[in-house]
C-alpha positions as CSV (number, residue, x, y, z in Angstrom):
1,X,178.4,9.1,-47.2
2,X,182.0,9.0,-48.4
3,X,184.9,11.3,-47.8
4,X,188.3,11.2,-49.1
5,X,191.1,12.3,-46.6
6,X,195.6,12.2,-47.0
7,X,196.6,8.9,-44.8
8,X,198.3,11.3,-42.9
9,X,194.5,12.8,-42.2
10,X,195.5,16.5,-42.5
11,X,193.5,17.1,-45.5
12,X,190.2,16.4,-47.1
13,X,189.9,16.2,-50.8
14,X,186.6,15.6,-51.5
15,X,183.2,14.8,-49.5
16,X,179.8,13.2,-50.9
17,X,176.5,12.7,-49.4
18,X,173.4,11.4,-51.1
19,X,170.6,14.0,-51.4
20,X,167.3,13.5,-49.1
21,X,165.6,13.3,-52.7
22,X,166.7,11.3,-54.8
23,X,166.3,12.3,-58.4
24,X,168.1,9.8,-60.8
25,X,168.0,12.4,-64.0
26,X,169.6,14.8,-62.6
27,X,173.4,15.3,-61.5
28,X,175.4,15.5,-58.2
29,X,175.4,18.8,-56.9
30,X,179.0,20.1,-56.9
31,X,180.0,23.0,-54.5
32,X,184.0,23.8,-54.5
33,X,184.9,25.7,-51.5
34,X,187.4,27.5,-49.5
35,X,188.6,24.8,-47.1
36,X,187.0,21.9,-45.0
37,X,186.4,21.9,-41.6
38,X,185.0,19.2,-39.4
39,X,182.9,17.3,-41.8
40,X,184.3,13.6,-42.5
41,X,182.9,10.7,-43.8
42,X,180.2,10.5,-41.1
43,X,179.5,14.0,-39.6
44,X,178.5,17.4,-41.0
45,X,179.2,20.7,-40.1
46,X,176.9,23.6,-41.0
47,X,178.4,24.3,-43.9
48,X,177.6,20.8,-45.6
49,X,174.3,20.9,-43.9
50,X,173.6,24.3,-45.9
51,X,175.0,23.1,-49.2
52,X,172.8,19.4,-48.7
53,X,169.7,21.9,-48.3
54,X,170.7,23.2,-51.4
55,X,171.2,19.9,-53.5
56,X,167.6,19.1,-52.0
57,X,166.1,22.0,-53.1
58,X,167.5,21.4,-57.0
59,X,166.2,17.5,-56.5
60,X,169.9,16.6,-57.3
61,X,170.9,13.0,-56.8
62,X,173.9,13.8,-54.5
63,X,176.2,16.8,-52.9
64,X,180.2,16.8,-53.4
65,X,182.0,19.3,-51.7
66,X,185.7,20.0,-52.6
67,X,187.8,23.1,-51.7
68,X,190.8,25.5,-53.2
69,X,192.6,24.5,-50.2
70,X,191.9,20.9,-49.3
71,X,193.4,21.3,-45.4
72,X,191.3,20.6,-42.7
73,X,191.4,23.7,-40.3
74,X,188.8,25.8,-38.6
75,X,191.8,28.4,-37.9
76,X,192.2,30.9,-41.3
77,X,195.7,31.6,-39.4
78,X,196.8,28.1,-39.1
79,X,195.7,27.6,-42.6
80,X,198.2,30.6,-44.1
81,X,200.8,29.1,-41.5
82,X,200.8,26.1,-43.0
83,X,203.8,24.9,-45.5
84,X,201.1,23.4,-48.1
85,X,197.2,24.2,-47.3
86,X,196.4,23.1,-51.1
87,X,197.2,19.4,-50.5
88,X,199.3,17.2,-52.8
89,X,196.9,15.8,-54.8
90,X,194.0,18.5,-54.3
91,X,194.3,19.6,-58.0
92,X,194.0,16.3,-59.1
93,X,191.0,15.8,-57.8
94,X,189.4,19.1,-58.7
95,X,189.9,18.1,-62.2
96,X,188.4,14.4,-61.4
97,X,185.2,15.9,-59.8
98,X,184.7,18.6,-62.1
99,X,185.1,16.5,-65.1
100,X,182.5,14.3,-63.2
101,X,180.0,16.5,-62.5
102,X,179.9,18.7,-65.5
103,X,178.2,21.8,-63.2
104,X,180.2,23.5,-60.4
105,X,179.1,25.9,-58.2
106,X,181.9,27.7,-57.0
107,X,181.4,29.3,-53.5
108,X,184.8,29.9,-51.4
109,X,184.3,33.4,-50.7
110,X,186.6,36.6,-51.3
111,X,189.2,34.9,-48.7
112,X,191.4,32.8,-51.1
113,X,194.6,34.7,-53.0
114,X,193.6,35.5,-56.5
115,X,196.3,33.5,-57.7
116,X,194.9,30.4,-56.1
117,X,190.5,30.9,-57.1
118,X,192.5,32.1,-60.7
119,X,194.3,28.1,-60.6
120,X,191.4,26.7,-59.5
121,X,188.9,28.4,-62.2
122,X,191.3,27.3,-64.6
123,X,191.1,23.8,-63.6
124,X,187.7,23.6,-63.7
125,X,187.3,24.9,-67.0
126,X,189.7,22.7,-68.5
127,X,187.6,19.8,-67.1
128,X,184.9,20.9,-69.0
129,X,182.6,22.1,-66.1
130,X,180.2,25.0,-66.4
131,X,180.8,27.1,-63.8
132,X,178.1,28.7,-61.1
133,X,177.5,30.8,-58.0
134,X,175.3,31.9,-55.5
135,X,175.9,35.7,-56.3
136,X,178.9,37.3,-55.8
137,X,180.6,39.3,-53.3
138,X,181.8,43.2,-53.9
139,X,185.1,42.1,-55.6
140,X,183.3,39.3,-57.8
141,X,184.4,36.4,-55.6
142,X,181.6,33.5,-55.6
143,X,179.7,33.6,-52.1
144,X,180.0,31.3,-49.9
145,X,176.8,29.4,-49.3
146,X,176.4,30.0,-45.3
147,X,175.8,33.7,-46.4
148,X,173.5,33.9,-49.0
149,X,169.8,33.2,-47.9
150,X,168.5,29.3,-48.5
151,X,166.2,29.9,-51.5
152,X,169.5,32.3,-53.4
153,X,169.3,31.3,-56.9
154,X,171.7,30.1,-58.9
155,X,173.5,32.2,-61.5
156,X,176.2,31.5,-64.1
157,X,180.0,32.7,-63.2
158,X,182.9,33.8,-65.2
159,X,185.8,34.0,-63.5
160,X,187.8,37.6,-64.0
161,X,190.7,36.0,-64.2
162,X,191.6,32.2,-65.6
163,X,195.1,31.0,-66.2
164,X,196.5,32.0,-69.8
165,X,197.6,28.4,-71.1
166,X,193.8,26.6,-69.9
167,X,192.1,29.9,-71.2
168,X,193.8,29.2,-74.7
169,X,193.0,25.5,-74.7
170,X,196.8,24.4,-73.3
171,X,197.4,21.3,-71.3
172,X,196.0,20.9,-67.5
173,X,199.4,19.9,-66.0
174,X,200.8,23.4,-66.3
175,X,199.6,26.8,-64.8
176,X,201.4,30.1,-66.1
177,X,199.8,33.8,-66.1
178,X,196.7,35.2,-65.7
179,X,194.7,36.4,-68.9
180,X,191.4,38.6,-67.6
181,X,188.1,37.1,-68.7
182,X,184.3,38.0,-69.1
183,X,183.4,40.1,-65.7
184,X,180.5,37.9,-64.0
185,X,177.1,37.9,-65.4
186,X,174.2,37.3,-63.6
187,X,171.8,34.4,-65.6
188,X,169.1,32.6,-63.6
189,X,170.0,28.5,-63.8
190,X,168.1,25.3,-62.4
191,X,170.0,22.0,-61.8
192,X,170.3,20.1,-65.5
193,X,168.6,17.0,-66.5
194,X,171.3,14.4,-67.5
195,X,171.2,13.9,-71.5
């Protein structure tokens, strides 16, 4: 069990667990979310608990969790109130984990601005990662894993919108314009073996 959380403890940029199942050929399961609540280091919240049911259920080695907004609030109102709900070095370590990982399963919901999932899809591409979901909602947003059912394949995930520069193969450190993408395409996937 490891987390990484600001000094300051306001924000939570990324969470691992080992899975119940250990399965050395495959890869840590990946989820990127909306934003963390309770879980640290040692505790879970449901969430977590939902998204380690699902790394067991693939026989992945591990669960990471990070989020489009890495600051730690159970309050959607205290999270738009905030000055900075991204966190100073959340992209940072998007990219990091991504390029890690390899598969993502994006799942933050249709609650984040477009400009923001748009930055974060963007990021993750530019890692390299091959990006997922566990369906999607009505305006093509990943679903979040605490409303899908526990046995919700995975499907592959194109984000409608990606930042112009990544999409075009510019450098990571710089974000300008949207430029529309591939609508989302359902394809059934199981968890890679590592090659």
């Amino acid at each position: 069990m490891n987390a990484i959380i600001s000094p300051c403890g306001a924000y939570r940029y990324l969470l691992k667990r080992q899975a119940e199942s250990m399965a050395p050929m495959k890869s840590t399961a990946l989820f990127i979310m909306f934003n963390p609540s309770t879980a640290d280091a040692t505790l879970d919240d449901p969430t977590v608990r939902r998204c380690r049911g699902f790394a067991k259920l693939w026989d992945c080695n591990g669960l990471a969790v990070a989020n489009l907004y890495a600051l730690r609030s159970t309050n959607p109102a205290a999270l738009w109130a905030h000055h900075d709900p991204v966190g100073p070095d959340n992209d940072d370590y998007l990219w990091i984990i991504a390029r890690e990982c390899g598969d993502v399963v994006c799942a933050w919901g249709s609650n984040a601005k477009p400009q923001r999932a748009a930055r974060v899809a963007s990021i993750l591409i530019d890692a390299g990662a091959r990006l997922w979901c566990l369906g999607t909602t009505k305006d093509g947003s990943p679903r979040h894993p605490l409303y899908v059912r526990s046995d919700q394949p995975l499907i592959r995930w194109t984000p409608q919108y990606a930042d112009r520069e990544i999409a075009e193969g510019g450098a990571a450190s710089t974000y300008r314009g949207k430029l529309p993408l591939i609508a989302s395409r359902a394809q059934t996937y199981s968890w890679p073996t590592r090659t």
